[in-house]
N, CA, C and O of each residue as an XYZ file, in Angstrom:
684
protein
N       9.304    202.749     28.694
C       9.019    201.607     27.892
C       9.693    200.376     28.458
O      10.464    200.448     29.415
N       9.363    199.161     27.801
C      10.209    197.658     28.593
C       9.938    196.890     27.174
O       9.030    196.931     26.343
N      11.066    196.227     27.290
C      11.011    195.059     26.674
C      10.676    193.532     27.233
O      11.439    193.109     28.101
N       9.700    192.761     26.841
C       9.582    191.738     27.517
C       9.460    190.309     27.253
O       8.496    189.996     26.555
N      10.474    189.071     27.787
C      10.368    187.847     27.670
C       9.456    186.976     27.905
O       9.199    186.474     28.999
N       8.926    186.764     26.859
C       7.618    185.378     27.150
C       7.620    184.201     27.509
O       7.577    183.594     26.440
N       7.641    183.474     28.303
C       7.638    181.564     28.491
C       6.383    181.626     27.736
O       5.411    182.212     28.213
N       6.334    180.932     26.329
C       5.208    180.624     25.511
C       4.746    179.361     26.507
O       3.541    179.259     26.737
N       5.452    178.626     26.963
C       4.088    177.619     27.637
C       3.474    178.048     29.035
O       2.462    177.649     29.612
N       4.323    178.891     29.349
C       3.074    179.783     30.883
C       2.068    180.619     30.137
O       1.009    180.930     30.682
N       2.361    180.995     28.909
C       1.361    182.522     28.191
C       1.831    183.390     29.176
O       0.910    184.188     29.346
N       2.902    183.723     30.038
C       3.083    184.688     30.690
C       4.224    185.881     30.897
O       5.031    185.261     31.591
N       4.543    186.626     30.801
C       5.737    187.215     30.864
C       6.827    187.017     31.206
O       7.137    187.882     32.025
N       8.006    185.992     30.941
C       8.634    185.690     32.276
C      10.061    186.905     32.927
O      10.905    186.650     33.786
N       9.916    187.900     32.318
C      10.991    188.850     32.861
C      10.694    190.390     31.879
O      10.780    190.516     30.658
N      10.422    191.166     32.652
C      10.335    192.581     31.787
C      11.784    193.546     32.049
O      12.263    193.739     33.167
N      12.315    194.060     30.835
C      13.438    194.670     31.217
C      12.901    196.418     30.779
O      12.465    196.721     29.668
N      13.063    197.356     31.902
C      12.441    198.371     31.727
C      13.643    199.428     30.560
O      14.840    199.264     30.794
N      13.322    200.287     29.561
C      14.408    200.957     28.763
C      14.183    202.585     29.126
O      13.209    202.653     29.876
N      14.632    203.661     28.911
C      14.444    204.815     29.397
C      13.514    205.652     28.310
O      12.998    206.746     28.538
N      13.405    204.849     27.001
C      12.563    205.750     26.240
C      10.436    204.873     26.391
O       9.862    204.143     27.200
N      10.097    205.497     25.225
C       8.875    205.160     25.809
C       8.459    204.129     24.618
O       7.307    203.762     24.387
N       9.518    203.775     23.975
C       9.665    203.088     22.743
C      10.624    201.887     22.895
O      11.755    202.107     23.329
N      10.267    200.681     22.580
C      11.975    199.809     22.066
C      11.516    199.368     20.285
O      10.589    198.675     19.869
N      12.091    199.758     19.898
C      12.066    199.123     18.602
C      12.292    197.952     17.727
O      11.836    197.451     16.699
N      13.431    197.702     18.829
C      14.394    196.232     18.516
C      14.772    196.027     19.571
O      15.061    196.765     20.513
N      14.778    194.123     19.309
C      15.349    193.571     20.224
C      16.202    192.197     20.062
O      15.958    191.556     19.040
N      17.042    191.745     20.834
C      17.672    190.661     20.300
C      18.423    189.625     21.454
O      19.056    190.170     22.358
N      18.377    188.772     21.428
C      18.896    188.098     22.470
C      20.633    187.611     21.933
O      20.816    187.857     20.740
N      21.185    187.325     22.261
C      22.737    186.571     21.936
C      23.289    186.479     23.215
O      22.779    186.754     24.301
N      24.659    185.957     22.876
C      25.891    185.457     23.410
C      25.320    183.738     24.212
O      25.159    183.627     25.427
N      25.186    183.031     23.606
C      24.193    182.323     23.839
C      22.788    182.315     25.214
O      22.515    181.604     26.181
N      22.208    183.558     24.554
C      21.110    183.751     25.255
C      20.983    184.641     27.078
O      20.000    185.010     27.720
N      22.462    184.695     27.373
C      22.936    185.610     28.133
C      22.276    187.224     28.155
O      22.004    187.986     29.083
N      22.172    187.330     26.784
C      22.782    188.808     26.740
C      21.315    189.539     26.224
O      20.772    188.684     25.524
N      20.607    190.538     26.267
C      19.144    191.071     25.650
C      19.494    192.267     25.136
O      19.674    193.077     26.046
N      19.710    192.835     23.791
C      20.308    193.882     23.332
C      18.604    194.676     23.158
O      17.676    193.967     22.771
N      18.375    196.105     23.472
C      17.401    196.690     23.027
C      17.841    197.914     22.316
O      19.047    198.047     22.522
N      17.392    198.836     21.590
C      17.065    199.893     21.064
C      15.736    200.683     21.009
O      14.683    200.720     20.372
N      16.324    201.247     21.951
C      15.428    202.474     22.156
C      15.811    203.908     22.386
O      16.661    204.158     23.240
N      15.112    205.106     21.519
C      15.444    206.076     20.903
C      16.581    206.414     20.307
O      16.434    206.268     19.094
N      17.550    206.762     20.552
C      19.338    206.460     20.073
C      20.202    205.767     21.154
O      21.418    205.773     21.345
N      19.197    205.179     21.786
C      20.418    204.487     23.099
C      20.004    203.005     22.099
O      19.293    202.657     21.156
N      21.244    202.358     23.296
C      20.960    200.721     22.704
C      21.610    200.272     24.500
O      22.615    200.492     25.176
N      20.624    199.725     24.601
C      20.064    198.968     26.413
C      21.072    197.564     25.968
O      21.335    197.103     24.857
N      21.575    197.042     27.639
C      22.322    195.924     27.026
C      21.812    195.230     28.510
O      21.763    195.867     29.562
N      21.551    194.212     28.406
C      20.522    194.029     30.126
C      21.383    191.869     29.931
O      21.877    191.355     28.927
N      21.205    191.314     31.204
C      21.977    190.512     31.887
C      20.855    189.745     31.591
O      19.886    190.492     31.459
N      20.499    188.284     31.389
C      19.089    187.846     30.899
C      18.574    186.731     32.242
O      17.393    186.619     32.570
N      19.215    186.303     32.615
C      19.374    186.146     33.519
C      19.097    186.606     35.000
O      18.119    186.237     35.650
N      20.044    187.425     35.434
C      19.247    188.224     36.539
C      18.577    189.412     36.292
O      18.510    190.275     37.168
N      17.923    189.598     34.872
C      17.188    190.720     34.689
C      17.520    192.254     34.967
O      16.681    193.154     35.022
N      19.112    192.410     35.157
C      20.089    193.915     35.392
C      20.301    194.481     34.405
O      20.658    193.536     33.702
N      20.355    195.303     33.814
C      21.045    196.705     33.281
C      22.565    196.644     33.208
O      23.121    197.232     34.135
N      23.228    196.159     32.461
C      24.543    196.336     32.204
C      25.313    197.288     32.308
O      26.214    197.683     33.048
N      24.489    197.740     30.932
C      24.998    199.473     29.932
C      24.176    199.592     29.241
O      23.460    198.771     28.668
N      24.232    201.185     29.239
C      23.861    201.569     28.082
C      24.673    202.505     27.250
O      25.397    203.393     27.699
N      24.470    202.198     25.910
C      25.553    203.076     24.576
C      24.814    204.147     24.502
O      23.696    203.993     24.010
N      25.064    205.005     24.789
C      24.409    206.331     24.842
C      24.967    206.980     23.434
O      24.035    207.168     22.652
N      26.319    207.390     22.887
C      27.009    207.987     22.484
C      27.075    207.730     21.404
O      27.169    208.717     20.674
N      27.065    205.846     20.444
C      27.130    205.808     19.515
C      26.312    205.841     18.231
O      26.692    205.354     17.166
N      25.257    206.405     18.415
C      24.372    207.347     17.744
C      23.879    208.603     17.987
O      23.917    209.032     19.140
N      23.461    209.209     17.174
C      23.020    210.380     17.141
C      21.463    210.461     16.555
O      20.889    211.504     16.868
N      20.754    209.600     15.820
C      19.507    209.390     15.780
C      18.887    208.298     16.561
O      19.419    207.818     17.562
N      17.617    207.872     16.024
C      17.138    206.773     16.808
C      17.460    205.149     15.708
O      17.558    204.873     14.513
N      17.517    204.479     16.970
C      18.493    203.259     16.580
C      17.027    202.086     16.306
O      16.253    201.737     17.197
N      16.955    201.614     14.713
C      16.011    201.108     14.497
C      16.418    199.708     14.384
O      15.539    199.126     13.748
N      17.133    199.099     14.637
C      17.780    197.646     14.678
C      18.735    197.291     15.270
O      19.798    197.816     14.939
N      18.748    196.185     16.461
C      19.842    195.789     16.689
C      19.976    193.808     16.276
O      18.981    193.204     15.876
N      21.561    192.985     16.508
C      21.032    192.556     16.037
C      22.991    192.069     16.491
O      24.002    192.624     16.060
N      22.892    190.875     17.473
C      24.174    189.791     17.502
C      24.781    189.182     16.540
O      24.072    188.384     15.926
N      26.443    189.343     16.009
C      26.792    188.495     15.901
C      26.930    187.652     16.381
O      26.763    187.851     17.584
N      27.392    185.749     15.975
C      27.528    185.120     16.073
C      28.866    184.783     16.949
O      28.947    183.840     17.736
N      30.147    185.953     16.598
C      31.103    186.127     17.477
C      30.800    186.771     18.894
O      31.667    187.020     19.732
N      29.635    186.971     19.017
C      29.315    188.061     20.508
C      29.941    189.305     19.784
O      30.984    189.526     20.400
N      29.828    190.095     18.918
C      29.583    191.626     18.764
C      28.300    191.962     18.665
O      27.350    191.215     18.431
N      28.304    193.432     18.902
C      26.445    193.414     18.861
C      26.870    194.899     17.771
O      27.786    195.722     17.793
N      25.581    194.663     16.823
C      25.234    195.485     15.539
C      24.070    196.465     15.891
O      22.985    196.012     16.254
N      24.287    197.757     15.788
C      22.945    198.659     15.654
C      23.269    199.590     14.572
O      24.353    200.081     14.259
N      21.759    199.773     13.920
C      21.978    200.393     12.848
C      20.584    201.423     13.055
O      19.481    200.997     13.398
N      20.857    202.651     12.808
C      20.092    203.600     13.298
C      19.834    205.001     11.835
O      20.390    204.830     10.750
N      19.128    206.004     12.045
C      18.533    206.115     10.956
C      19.275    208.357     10.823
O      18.862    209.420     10.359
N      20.779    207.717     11.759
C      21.802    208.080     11.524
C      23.280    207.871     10.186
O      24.317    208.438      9.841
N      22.562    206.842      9.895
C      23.045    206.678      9.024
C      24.287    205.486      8.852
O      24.881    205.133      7.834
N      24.423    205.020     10.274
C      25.355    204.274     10.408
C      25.067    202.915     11.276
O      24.618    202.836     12.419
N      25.394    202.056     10.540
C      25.722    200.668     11.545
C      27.013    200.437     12.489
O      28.011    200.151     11.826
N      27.193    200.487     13.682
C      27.646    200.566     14.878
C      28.274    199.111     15.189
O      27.260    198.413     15.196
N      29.045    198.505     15.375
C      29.473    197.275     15.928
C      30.552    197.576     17.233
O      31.651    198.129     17.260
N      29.613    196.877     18.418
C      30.202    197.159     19.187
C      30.319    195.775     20.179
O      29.524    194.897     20.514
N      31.692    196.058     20.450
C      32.213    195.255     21.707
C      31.390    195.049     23.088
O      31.745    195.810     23.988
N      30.129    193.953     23.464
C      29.703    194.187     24.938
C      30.862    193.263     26.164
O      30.415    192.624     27.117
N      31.923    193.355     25.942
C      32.615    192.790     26.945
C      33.501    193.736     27.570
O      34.315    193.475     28.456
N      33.181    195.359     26.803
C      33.910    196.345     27.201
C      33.143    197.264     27.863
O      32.234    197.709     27.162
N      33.206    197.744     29.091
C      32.385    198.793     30.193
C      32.365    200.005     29.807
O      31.412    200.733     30.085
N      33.791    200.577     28.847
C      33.239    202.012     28.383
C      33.350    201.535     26.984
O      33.999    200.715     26.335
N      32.136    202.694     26.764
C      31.677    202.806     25.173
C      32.535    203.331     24.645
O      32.717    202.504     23.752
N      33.503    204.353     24.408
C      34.266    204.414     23.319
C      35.667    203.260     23.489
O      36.685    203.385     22.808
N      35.500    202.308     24.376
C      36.386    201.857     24.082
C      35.555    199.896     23.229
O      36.101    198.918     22.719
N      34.451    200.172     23.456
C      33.742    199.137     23.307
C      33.599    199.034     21.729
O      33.564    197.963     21.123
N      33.483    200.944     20.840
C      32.916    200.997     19.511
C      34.031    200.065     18.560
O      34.910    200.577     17.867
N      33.785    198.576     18.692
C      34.835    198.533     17.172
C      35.339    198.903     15.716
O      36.456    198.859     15.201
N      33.996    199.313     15.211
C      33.852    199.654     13.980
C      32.585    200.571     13.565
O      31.538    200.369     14.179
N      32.617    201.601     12.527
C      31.388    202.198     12.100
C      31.394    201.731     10.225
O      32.146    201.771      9.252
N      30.359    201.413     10.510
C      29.957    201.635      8.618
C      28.891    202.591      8.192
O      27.719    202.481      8.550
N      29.276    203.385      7.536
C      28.357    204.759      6.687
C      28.072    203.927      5.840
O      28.798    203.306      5.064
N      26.097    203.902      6.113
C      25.525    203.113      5.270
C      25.114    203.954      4.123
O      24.849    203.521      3.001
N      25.073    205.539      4.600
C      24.738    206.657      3.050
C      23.250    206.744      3.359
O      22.902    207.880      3.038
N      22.250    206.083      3.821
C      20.883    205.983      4.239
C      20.691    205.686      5.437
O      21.688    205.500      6.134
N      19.443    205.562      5.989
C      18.962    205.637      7.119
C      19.086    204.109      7.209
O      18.715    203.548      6.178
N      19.485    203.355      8.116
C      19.232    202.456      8.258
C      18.067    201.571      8.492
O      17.984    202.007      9.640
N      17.244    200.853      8.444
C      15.653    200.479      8.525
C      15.749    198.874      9.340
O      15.083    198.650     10.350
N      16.420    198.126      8.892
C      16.653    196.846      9.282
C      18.396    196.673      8.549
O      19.087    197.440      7.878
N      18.626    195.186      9.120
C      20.109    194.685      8.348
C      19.619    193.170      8.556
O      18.574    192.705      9.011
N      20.781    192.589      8.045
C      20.587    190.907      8.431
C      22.188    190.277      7.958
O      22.835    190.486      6.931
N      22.476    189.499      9.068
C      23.887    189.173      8.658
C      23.627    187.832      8.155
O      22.758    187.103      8.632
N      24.721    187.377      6.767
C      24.502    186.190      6.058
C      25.953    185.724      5.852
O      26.936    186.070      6.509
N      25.896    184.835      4.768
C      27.147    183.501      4.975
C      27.659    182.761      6.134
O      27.430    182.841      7.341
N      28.623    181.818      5.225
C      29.115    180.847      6.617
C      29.306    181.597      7.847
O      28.637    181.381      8.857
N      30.280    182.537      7.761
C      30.322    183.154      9.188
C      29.506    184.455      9.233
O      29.880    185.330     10.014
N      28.507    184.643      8.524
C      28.054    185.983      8.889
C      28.494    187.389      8.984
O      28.148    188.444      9.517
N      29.918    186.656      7.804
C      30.502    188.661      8.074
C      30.185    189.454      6.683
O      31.017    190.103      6.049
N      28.512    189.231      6.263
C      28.240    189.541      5.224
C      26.786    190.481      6.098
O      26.101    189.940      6.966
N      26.541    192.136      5.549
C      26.222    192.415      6.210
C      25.122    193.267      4.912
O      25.589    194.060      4.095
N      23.812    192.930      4.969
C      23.024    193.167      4.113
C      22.289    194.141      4.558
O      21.366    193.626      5.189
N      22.168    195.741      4.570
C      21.186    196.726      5.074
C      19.822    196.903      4.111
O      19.810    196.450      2.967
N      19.063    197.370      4.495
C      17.933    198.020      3.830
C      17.435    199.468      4.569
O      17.201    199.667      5.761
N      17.387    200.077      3.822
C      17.559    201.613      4.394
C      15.785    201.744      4.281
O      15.047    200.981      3.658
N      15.369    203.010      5.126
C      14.192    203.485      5.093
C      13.359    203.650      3.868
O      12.132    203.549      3.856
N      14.564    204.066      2.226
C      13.627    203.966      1.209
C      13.599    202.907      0.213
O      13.240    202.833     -0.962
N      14.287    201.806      1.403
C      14.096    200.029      0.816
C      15.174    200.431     -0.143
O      14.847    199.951     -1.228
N      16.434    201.159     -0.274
C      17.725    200.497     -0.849
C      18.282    199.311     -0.324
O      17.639    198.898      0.641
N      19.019    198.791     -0.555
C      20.298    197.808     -0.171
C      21.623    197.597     -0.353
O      22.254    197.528     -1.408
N      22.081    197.478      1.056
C      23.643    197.762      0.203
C      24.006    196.760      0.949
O      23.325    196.592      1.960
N      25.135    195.823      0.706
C      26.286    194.840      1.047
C      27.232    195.049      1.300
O      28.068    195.011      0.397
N      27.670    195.402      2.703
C      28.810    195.159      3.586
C      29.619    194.661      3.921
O      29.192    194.077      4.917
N      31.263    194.271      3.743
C      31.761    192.868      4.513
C      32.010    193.823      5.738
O      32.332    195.009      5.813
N      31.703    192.724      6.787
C      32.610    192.751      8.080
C      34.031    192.062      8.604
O      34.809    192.141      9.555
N      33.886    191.454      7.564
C      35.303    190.457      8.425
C      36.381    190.896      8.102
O      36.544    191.951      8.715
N      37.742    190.538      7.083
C      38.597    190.753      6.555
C      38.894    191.978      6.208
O      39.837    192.540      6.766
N      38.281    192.505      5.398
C      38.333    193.608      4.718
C      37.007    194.422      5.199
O      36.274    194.751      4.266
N      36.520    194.853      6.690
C      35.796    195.379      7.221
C      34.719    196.840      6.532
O      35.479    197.758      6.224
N      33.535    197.128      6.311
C      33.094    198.021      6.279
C      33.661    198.105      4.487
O      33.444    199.258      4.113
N      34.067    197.564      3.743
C      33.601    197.388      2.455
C      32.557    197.464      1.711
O      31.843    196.465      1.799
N      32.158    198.339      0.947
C      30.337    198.090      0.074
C      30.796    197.409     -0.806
O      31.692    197.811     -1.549
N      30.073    195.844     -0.905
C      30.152    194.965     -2.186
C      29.063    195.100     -2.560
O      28.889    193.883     -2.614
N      28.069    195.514     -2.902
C      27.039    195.374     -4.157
C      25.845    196.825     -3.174
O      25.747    197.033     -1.965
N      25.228    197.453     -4.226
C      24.604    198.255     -3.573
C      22.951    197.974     -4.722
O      23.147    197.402     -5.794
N      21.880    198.292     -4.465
C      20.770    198.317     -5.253
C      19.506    199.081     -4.640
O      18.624    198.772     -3.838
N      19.851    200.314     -5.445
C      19.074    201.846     -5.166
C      18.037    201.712     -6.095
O      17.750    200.820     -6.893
N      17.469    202.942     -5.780
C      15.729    203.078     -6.593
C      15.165    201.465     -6.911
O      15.087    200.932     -8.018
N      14.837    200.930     -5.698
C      14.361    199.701     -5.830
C      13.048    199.865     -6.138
O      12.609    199.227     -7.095
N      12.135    200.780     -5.363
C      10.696    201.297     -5.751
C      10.346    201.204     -6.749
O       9.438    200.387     -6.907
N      10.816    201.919     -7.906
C      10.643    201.962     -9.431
C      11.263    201.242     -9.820
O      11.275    201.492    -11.026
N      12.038    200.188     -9.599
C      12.249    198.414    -10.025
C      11.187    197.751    -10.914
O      10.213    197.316    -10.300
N      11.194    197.612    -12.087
C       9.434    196.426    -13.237
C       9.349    195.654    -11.972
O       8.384    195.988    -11.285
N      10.035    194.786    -11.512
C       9.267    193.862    -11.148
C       8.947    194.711     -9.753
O       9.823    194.134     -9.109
N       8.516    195.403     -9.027
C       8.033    195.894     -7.949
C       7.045    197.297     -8.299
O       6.610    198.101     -7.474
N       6.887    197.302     -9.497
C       6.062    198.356    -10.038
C       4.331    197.493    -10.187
O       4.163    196.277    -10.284
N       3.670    198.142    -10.173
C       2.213    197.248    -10.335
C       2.056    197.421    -12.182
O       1.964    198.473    -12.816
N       2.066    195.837    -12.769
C       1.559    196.159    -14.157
C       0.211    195.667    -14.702
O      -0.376    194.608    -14.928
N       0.001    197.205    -14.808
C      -2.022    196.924    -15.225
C      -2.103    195.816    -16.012
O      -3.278    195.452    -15.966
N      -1.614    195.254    -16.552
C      -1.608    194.748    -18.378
C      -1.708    193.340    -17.688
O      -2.583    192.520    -17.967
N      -0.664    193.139    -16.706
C      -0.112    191.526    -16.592
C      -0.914    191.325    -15.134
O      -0.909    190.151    -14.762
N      -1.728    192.434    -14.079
C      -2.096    192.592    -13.179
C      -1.316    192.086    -11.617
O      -1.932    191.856    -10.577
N      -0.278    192.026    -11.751
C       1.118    191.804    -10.659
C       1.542    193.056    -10.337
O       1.257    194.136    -10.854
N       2.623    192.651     -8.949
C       3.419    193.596     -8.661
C       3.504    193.217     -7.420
O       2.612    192.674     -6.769
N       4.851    193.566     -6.976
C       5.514    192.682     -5.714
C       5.415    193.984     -4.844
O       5.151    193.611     -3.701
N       5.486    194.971     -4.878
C       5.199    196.574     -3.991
C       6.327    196.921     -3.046
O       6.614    198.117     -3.009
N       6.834    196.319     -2.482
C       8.057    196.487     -1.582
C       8.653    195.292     -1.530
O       8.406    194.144     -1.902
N       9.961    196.175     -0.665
C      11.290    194.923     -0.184
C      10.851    194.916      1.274
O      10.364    195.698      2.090
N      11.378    193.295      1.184
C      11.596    193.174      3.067
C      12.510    192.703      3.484
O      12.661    192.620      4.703
């Protein structure tokens, strides 16, 4: 599989970075634009954007397949995989266990995340059966501040014949 950069005003590809599975799922650019984080199968690809190289790859810090990745704003990079855990890891470090900073047991599969507030050390998951749970990262690291399960059967995401609405899922 490859992941690949577009110049929207050529319409053309301008750099393909090849990954070892036959899948990427996610992708993300950071460290201001340096850096191309991918996920594919339980690896997470970390490629040079620039000269289009292969860094590393995190082989180790999952054990399922990794369905999101996703830069902080400090240059850490986030994957959250359907292992159950969101991964924050150090890319300025060459070996991976010395790179893993932190794990958070999200309790679900991970599906997507999205980091919010001023600095972004607010760490919002949505798991495969559209739960959500709230994370801090900063201070008080890997904290659950607010969690909201059986969202499915939520009124307002239920379809009501009567009132003919219904919002059907989270995104």
């Amino acid at each position: 599989g490859s992941a690949m950069v577009w110049d929207l005003r050529a319409s053309t590809a301008a750099r393909s970075f090849e990954v070892s599975s036959r899948e990427v799922y996610s992708c993300c650019v950071g460290q201001d634009d340096s850096l191309l984080a991918c996920a594919a199968s339980n690896k997470v690809h970390l490629f040079d954007m620039a000269h289009g190289k292969q860094l590393r790859v995190f082989k180790e810090s999952h054990t399922d397949v990794v369905n999101h990745v996703r830069f902080h704003p400090d240059g850490k990079l986030l994957s959250g995989a359907e292992d159950n855990l969101v991964v924050v890891l150090d890319t300025q470090k060459s070996r991976e266990d010395e790179a893993m900073i932190g794990v958070i047991p999200n309790d679900e599969c991970v599906r997507s995340f999205s980091l919010v507030g001023p600095d972004r050390n607010t760490l919002c998951c949505c798991s495969t059966t559209e739960d959500v749970r709230i994370w801090q990262l900063g201070e008080d690291f890997g904290t659950l501040k607010a969690q909201f399960t059986n969202l499915r059967s939520h009124p307002l995401l239920m379809r009501n014949e009567d009132e003919g609405f219904g919002l059907g899922y989270v995104v």
